[in-house]
Structure formats: structure tokens, C-alpha cells
PDBQT receptor file of N, H, CA, C and O in Angstrom, charges set to zero:
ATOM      1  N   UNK A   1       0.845  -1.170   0.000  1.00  0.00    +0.000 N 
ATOM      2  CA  UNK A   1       0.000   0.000   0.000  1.00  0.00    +0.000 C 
ATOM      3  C   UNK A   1       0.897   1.241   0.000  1.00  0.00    +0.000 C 
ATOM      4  O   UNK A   1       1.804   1.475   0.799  1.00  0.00    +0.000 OA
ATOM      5  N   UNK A   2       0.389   2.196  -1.298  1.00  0.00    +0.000 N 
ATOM      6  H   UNK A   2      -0.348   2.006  -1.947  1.00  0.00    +0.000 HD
ATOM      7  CA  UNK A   2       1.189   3.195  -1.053  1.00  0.00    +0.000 C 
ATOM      8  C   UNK A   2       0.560   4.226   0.323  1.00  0.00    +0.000 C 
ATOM      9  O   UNK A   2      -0.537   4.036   0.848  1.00  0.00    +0.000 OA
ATOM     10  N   UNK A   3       1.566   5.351   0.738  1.00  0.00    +0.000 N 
ATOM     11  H   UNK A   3       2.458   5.506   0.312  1.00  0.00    +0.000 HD
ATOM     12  CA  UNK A   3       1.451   5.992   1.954  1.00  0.00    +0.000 C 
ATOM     13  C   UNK A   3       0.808   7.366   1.565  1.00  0.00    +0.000 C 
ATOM     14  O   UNK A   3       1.492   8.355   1.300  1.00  0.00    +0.000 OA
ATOM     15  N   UNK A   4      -0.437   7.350   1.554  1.00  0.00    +0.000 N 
ATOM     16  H   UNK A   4      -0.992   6.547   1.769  1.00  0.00    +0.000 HD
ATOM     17  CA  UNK A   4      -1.351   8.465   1.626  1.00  0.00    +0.000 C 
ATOM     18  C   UNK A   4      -2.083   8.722   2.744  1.00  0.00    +0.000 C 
ATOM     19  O   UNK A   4      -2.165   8.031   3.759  1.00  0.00    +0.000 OA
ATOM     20  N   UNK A   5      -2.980  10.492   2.318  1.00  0.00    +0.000 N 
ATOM     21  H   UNK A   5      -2.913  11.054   1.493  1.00  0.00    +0.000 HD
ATOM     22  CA  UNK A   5      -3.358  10.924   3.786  1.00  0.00    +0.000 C 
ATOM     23  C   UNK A   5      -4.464  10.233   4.101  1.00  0.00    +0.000 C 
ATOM     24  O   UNK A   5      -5.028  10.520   5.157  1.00  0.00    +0.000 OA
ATOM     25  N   UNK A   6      -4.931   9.320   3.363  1.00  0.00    +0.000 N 
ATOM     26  H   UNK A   6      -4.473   9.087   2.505  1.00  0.00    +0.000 HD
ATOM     27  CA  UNK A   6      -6.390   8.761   3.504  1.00  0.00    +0.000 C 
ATOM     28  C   UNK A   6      -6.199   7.030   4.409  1.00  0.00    +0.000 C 
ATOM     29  O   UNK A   6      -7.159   6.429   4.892  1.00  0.00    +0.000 OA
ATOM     30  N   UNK A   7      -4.834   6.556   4.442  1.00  0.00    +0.000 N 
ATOM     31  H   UNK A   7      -4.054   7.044   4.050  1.00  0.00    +0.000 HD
ATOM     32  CA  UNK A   7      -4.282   5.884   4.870  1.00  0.00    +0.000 C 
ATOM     33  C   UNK A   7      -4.200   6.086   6.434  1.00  0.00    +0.000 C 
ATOM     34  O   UNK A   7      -4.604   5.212   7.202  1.00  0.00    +0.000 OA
ATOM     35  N   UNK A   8      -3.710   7.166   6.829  1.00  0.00    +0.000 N 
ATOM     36  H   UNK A   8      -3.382   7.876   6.205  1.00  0.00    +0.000 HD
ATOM     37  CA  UNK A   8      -3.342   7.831   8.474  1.00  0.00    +0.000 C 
ATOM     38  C   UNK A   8      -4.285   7.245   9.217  1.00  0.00    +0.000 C 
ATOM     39  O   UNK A   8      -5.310   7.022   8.573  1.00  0.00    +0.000 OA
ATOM     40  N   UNK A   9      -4.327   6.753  10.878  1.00  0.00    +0.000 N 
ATOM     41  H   UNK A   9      -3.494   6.934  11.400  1.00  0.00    +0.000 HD
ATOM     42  CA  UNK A   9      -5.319   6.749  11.095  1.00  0.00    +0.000 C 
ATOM     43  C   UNK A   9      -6.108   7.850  11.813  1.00  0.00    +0.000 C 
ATOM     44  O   UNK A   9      -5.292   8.685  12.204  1.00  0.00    +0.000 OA
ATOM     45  N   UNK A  10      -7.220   8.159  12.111  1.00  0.00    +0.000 N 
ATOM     46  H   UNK A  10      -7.883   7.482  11.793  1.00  0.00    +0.000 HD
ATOM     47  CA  UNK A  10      -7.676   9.189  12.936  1.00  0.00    +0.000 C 
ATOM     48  C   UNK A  10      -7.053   9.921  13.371  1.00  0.00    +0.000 C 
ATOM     49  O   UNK A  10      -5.885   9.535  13.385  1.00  0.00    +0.000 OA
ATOM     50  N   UNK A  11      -7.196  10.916  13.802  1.00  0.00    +0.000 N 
ATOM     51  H   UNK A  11      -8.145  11.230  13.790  1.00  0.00    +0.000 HD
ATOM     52  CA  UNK A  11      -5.964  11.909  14.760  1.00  0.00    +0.000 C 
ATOM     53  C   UNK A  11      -6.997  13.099  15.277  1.00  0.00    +0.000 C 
ATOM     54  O   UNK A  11      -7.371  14.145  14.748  1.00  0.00    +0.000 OA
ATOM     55  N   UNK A  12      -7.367  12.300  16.884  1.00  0.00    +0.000 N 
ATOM     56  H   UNK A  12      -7.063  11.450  17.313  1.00  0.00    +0.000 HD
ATOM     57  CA  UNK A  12      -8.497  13.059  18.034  1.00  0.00    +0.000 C 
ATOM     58  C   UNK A  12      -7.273  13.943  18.751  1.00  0.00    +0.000 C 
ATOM     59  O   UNK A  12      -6.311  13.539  19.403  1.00  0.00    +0.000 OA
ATOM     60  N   UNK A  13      -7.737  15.528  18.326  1.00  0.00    +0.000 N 
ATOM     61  H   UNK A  13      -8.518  15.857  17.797  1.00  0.00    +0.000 HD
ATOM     62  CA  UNK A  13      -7.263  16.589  19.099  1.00  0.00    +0.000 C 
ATOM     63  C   UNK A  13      -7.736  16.760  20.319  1.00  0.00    +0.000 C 
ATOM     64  O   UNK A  13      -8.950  16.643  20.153  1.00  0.00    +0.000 OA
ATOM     65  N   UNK A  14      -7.489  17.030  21.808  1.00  0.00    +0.000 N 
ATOM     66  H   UNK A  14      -6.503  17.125  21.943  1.00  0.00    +0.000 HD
ATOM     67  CA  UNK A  14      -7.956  17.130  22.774  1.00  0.00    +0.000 C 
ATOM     68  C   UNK A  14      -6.926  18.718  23.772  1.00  0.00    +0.000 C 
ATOM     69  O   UNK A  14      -5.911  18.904  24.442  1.00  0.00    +0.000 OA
ATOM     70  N   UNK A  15      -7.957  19.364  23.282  1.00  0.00    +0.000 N 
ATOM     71  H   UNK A  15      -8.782  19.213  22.737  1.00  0.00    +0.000 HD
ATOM     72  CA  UNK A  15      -7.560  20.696  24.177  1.00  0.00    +0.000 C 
ATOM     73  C   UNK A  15      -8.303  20.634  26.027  1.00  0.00    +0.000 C 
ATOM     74  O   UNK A  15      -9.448  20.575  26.476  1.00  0.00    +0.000 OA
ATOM     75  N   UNK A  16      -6.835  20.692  26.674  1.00  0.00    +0.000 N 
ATOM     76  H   UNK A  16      -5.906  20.740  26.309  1.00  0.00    +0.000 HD
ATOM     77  CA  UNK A  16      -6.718  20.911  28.004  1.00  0.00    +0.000 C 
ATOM     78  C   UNK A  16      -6.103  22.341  28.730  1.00  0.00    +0.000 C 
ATOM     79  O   UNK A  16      -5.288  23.136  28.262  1.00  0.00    +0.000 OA
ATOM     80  N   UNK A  17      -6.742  22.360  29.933  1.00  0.00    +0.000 N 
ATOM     81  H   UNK A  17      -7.404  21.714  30.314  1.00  0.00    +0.000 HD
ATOM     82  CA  UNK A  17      -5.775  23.403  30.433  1.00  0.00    +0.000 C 
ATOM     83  C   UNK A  17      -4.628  22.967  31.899  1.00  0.00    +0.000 C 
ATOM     84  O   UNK A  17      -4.151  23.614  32.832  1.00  0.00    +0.000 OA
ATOM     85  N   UNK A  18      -4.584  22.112  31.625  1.00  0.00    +0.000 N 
ATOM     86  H   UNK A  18      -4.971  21.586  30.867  1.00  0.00    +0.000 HD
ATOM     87  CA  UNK A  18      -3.814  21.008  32.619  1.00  0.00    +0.000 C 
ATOM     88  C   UNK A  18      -1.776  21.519  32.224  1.00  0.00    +0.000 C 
ATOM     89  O   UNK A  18      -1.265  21.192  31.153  1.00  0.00    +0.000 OA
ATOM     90  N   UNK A  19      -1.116  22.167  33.127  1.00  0.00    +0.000 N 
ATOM     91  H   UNK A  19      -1.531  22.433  33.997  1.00  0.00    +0.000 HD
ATOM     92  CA  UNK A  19      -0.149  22.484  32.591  1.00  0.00    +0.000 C 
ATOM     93  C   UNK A  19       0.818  21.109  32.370  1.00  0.00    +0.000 C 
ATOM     94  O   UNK A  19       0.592  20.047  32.950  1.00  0.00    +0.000 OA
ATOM     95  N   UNK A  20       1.647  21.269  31.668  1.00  0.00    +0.000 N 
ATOM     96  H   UNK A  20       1.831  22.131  31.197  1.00  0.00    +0.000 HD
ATOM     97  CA  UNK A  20       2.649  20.318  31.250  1.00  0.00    +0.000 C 
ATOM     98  C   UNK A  20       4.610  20.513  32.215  1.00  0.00    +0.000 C 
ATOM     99  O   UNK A  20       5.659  21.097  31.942  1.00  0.00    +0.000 OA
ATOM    100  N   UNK A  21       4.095  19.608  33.369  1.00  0.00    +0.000 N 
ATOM    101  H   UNK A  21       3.243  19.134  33.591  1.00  0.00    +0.000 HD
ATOM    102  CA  UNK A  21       5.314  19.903  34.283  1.00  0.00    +0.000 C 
ATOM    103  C   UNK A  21       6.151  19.739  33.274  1.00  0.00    +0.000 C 
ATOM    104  O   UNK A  21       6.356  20.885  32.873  1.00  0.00    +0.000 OA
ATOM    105  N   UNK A  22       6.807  18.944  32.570  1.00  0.00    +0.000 N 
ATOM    106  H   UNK A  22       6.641  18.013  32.896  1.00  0.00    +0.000 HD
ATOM    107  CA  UNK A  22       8.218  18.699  31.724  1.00  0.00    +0.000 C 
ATOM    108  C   UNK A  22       8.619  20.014  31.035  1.00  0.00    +0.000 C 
ATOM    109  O   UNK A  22       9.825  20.211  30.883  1.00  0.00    +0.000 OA
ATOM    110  N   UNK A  23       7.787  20.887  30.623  1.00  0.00    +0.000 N 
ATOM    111  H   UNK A  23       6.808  20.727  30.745  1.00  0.00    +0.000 HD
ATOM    112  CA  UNK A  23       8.281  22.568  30.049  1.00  0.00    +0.000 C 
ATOM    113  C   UNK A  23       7.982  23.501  30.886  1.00  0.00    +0.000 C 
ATOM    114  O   UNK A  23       7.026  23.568  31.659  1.00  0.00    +0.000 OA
ATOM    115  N   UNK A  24       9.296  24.611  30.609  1.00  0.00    +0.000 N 
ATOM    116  H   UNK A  24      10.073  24.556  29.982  1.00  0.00    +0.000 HD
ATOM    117  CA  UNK A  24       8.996  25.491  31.934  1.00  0.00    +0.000 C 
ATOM    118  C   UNK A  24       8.055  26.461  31.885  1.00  0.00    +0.000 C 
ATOM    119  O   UNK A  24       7.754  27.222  32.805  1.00  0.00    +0.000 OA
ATOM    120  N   UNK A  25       7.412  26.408  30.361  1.00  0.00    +0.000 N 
ATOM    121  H   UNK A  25       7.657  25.790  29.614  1.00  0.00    +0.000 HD
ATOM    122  CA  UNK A  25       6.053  27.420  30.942  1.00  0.00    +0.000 C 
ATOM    123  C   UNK A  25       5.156  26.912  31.128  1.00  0.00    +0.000 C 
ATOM    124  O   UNK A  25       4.178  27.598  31.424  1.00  0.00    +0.000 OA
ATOM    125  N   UNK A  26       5.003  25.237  31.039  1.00  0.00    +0.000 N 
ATOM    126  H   UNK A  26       5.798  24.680  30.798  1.00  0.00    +0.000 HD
ATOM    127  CA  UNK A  26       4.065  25.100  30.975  1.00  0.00    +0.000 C 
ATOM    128  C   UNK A  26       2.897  24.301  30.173  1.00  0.00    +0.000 C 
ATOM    129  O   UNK A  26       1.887  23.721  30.573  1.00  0.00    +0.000 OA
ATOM    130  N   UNK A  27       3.638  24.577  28.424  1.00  0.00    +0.000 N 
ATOM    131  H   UNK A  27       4.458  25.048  28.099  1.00  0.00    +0.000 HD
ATOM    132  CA  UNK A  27       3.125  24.839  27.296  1.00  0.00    +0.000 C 
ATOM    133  C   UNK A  27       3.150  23.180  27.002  1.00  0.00    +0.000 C 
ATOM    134  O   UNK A  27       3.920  22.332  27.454  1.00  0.00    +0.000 OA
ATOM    135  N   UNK A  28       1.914  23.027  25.989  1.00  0.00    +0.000 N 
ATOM    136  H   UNK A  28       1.289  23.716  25.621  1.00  0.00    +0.000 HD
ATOM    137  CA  UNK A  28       2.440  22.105  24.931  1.00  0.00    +0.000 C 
ATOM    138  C   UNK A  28       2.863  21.712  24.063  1.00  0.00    +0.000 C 
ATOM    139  O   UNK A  28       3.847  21.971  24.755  1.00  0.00    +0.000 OA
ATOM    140  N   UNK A  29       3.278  21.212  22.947  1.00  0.00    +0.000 N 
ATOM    141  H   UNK A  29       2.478  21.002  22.384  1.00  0.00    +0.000 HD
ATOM    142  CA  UNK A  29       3.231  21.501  21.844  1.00  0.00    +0.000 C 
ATOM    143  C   UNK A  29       2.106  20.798  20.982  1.00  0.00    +0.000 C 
ATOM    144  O   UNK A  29       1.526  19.834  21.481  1.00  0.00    +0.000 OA
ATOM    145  N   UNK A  30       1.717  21.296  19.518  1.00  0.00    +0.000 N 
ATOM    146  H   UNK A  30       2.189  22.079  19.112  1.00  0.00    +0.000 HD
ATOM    147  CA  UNK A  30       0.498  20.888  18.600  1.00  0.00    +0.000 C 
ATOM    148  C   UNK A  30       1.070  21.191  17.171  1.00  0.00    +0.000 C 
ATOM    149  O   UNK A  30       0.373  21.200  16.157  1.00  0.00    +0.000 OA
ATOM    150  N   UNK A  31       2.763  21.500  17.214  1.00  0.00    +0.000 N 
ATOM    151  H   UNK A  31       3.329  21.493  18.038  1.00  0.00    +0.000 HD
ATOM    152  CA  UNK A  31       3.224  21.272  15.618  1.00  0.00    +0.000 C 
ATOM    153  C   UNK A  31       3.312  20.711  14.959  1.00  0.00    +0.000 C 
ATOM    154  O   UNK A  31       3.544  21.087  13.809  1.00  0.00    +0.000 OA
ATOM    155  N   UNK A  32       3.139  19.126  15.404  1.00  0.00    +0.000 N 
ATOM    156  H   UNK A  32       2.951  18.821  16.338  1.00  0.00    +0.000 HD
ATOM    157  CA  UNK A  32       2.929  17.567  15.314  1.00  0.00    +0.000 C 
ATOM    158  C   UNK A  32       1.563  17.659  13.848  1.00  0.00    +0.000 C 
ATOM    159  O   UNK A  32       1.574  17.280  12.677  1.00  0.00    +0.000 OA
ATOM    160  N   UNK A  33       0.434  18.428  14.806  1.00  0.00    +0.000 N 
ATOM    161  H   UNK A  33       0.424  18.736  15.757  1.00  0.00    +0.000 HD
ATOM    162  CA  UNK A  33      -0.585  17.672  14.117  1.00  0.00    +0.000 C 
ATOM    163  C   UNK A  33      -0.537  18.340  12.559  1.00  0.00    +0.000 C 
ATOM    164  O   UNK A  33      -1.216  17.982  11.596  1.00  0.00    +0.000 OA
ATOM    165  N   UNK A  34       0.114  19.037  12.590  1.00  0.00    +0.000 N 
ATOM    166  H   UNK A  34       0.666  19.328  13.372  1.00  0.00    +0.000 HD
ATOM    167  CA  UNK A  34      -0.124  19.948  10.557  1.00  0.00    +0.000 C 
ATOM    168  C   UNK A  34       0.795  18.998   9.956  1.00  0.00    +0.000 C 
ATOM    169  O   UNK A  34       0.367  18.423   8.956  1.00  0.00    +0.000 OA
ATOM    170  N   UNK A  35       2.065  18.687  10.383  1.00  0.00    +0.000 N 
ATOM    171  H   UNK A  35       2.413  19.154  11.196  1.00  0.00    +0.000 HD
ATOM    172  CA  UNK A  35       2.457  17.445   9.796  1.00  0.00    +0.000 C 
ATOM    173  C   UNK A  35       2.290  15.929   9.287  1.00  0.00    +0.000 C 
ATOM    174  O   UNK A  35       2.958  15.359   8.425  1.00  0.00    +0.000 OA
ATOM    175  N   UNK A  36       1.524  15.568   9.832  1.00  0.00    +0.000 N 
ATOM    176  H   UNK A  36       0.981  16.031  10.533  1.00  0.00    +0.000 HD
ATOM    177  CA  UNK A  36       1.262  13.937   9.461  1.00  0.00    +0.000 C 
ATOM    178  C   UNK A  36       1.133  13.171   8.259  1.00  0.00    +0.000 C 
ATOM    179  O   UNK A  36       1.378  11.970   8.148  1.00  0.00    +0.000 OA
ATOM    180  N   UNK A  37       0.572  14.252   7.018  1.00  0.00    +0.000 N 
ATOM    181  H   UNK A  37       0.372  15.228   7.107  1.00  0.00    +0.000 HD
ATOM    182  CA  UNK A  37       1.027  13.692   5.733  1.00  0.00    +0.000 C 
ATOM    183  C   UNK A  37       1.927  14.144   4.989  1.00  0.00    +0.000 C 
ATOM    184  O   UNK A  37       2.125  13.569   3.918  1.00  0.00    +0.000 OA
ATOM    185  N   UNK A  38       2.546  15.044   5.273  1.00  0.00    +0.000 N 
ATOM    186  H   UNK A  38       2.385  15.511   6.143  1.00  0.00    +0.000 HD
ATOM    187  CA  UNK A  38       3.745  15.386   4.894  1.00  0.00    +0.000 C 
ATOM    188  C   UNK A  38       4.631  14.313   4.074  1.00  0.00    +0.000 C 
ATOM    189  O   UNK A  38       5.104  14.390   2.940  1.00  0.00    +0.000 OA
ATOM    190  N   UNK A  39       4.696  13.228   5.093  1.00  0.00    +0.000 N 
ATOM    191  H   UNK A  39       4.312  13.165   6.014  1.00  0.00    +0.000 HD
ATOM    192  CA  UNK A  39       5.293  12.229   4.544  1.00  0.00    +0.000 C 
ATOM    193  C   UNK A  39       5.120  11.640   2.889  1.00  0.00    +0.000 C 
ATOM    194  O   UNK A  39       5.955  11.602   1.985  1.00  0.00    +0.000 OA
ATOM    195  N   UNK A  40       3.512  11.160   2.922  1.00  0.00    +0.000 N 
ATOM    196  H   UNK A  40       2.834  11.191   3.656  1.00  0.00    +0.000 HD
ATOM    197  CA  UNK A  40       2.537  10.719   1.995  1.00  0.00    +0.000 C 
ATOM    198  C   UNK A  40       2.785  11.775   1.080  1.00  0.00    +0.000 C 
ATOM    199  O   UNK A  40       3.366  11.594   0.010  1.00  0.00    +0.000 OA
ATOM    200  N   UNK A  41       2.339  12.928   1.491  1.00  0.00    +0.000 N 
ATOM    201  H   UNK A  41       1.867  13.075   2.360  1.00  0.00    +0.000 HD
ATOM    202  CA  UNK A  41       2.799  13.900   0.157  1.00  0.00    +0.000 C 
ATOM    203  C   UNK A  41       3.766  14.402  -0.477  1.00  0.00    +0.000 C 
ATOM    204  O   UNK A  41       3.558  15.215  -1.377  1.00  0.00    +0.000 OA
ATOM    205  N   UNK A  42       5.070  13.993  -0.109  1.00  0.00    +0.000 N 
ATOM    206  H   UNK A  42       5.240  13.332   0.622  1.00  0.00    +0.000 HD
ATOM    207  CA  UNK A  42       6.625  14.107  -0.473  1.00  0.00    +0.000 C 
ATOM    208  C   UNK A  42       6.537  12.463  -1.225  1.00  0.00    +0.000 C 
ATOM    209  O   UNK A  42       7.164  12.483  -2.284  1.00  0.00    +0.000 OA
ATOM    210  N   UNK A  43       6.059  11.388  -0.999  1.00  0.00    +0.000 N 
ATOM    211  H   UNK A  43       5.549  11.371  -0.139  1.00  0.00    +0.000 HD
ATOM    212  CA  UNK A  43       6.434   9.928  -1.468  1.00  0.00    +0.000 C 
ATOM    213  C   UNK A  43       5.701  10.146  -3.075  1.00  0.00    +0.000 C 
ATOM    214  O   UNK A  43       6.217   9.831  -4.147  1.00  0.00    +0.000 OA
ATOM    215  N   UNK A  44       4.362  10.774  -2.857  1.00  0.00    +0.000 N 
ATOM    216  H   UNK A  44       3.942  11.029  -1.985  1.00  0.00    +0.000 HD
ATOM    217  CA  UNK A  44       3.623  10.582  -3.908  1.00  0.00    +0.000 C 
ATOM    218  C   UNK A  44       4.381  11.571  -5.118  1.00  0.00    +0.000 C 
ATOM    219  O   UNK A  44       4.233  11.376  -6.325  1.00  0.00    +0.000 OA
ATOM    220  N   UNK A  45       5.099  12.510  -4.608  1.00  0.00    +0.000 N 
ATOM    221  H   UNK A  45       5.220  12.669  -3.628  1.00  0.00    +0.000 HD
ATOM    222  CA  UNK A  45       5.333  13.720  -5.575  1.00  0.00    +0.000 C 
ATOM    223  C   UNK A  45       6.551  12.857  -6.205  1.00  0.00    +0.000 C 
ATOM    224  O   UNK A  45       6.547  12.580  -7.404  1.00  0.00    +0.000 OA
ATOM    225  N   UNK A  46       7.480  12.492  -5.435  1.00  0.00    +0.000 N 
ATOM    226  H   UNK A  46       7.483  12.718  -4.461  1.00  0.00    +0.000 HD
ATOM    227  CA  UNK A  46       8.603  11.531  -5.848  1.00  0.00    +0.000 C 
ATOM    228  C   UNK A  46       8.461  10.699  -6.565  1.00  0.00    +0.000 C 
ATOM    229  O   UNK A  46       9.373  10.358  -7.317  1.00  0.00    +0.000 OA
ATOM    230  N   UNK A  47       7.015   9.984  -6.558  1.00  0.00    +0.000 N 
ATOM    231  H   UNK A  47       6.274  10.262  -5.947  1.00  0.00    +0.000 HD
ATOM    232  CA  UNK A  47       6.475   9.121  -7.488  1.00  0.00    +0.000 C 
ATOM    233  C   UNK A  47       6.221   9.663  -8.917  1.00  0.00    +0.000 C 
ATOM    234  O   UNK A  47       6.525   9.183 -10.010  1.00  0.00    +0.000 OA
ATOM    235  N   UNK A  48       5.621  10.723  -8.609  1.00  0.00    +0.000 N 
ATOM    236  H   UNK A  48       5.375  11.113  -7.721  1.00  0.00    +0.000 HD
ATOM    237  CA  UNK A  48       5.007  11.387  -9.688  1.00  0.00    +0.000 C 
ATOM    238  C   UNK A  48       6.206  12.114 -10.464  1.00  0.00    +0.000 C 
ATOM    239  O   UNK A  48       5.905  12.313 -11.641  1.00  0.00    +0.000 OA
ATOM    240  N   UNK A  49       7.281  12.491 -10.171  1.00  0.00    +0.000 N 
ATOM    241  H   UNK A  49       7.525  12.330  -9.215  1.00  0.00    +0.000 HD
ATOM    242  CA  UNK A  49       8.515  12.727 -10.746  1.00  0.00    +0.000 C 
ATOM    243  C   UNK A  49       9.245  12.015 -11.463  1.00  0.00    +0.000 C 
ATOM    244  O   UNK A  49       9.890  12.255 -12.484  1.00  0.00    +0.000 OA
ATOM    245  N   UNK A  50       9.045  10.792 -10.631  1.00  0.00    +0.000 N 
ATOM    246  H   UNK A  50       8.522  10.598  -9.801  1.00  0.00    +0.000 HD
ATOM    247  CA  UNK A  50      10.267   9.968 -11.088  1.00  0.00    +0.000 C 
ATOM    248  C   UNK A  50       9.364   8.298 -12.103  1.00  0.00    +0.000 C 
ATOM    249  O   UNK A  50       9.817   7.492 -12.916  1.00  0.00    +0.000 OA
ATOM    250  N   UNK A  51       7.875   8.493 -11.405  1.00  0.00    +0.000 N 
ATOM    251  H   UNK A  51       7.508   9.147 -10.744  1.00  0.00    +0.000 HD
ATOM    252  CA  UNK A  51       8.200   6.708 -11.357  1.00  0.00    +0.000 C 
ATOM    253  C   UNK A  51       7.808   5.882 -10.333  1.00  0.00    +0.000 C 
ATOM    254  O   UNK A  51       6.735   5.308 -10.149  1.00  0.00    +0.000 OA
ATOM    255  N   UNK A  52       9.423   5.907  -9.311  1.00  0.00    +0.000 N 
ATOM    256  H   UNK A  52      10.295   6.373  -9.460  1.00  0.00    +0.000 HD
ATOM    257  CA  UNK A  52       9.446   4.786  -8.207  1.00  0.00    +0.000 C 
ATOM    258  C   UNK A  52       8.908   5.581  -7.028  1.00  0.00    +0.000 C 
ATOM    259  O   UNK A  52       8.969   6.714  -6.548  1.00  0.00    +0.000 OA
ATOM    260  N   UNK A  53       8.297   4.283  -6.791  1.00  0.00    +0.000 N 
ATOM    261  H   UNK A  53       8.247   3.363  -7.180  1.00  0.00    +0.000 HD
ATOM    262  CA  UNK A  53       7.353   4.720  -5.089  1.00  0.00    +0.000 C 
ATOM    263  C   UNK A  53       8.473   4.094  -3.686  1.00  0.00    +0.000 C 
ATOM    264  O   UNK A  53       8.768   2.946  -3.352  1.00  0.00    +0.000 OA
ATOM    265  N   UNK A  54       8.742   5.001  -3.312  1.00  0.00    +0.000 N 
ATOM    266  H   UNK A  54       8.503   5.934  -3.583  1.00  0.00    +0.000 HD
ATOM    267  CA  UNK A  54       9.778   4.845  -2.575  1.00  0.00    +0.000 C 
ATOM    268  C   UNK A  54       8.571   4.688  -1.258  1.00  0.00    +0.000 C 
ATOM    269  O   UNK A  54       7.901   5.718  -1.171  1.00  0.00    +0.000 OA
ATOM    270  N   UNK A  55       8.143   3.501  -0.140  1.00  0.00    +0.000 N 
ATOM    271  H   UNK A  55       8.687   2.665  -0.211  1.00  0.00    +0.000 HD
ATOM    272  CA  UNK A  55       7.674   3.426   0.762  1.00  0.00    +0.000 C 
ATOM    273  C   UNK A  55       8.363   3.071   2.180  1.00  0.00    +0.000 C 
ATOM    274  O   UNK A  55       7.912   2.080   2.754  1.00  0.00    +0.000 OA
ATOM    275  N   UNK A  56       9.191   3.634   2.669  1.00  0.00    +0.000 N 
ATOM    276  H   UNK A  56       9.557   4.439   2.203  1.00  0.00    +0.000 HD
ATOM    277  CA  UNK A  56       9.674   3.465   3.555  1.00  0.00    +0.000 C 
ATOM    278  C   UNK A  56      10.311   5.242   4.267  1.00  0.00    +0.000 C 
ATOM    279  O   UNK A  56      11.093   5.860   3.544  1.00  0.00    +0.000 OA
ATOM    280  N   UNK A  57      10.002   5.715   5.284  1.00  0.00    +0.000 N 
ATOM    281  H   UNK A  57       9.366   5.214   5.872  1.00  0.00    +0.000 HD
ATOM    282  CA  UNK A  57      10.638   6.918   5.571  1.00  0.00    +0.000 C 
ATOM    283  C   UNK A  57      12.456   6.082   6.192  1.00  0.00    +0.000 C 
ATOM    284  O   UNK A  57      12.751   4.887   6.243  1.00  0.00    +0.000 OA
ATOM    285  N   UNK A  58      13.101   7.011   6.468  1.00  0.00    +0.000 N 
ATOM    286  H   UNK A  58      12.862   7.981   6.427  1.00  0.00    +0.000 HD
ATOM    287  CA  UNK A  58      13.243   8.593   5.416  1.00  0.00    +0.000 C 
ATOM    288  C   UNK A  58      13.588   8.520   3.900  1.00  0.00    +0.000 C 
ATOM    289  O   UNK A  58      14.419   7.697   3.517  1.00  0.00    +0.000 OA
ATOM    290  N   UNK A  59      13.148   9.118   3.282  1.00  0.00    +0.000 N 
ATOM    291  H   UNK A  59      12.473   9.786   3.593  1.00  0.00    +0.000 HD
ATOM    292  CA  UNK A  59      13.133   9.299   1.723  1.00  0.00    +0.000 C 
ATOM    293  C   UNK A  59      14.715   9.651   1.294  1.00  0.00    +0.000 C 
ATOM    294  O   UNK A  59      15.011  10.841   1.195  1.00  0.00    +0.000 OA
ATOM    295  N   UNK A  60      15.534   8.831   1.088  1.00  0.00    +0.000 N 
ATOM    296  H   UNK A  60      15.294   7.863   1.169  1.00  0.00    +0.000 HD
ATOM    297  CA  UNK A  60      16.654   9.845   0.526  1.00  0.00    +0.000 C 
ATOM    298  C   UNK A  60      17.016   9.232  -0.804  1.00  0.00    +0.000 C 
ATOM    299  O   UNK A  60      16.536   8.230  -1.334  1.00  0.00    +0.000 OA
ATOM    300  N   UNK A  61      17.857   9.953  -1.184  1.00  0.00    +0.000 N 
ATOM    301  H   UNK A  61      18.247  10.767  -0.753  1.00  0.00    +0.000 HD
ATOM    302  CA  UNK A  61      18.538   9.867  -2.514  1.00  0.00    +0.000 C 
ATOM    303  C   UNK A  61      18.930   8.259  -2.844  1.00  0.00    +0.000 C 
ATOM    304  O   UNK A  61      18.576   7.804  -3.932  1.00  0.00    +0.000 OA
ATOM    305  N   UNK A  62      19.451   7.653  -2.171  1.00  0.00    +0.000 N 
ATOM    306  H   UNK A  62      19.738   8.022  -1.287  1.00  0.00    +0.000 HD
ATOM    307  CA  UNK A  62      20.301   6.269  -2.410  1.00  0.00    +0.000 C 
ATOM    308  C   UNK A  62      19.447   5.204  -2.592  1.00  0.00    +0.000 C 
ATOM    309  O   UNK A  62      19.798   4.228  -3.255  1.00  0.00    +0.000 OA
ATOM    310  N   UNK A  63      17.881   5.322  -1.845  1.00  0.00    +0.000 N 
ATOM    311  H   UNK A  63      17.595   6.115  -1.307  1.00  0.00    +0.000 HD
ATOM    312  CA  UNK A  63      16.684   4.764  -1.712  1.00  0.00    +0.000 C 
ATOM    313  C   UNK A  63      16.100   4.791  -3.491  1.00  0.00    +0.000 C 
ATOM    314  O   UNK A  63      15.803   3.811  -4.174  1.00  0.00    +0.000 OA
ATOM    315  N   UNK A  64      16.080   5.982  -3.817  1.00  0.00    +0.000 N 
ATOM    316  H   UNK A  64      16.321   6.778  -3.262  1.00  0.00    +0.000 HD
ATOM    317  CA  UNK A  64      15.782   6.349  -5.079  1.00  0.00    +0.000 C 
ATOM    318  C   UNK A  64      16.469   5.582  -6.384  1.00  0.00    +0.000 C 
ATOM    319  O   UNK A  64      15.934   5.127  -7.396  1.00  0.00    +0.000 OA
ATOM    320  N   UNK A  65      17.728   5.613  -6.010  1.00  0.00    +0.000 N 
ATOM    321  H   UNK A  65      18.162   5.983  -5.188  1.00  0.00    +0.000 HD
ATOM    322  CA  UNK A  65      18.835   5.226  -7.080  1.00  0.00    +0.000 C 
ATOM    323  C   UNK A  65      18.627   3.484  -7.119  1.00  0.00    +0.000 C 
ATOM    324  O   UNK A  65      19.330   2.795  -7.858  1.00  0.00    +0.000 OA
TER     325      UNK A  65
């Protein structure tokens, strides 16, 4: 199976106000969630460039060749 966003599974956001002892303000982080197909959409473009469906992260050059 190639790695698309329709593939991912679910991804339940849950906003708290519960602070996070491990950082010192406090904070959480949520930069995570805009990423998740990122992946899928760099494999498919590579595909669509080249051809080969490269399915395995990380994507590099030698994988390609």
C-alpha cells in the first residue's frame, strides 16, 4: 500500500488546560498535528517525478537510485 493521507489513522485533538510539568512554561506543543502527511505527500510527488514509489521513511537519494 502506497502511503497516503487517507491511509493515516484518525488523529483526536484534545484541548486541556492542565499544565505540562516537563516545560517550563508550561506549554504544549500541537506542531505535530499539521504534519502527518507530509510524509505521503513528499512519497507521492517523488512518485510522480520519477516513477518509483519509494515506501519506507526517510526518503533519501540512495533509496531512489
Amino acid at each position: 500500500m502506497c502511503p497516503s493521507i487517507s491511509t493515516l489513522p484518525r488523529i483526536d485533538v484534545i484541548w486541556n488546560d492542565i499544565p505540562d510539568p516537563h516545560s517550563p512554561l508550561g506549554l504544549h506543543g500541537i506542531g505535530e498535528i499539521g504534519i502527518t502527511g507530509v510524509g505521503a505527500a513528499v512519497g507521492n510527488a517523488i512518485y510522480n517525478a520519477t516513477g518509483r514509489r519509494l515506501r519506507e521513511l526517510p526518503m533519501t537519494l540512495d533509496k531512489l537510485l
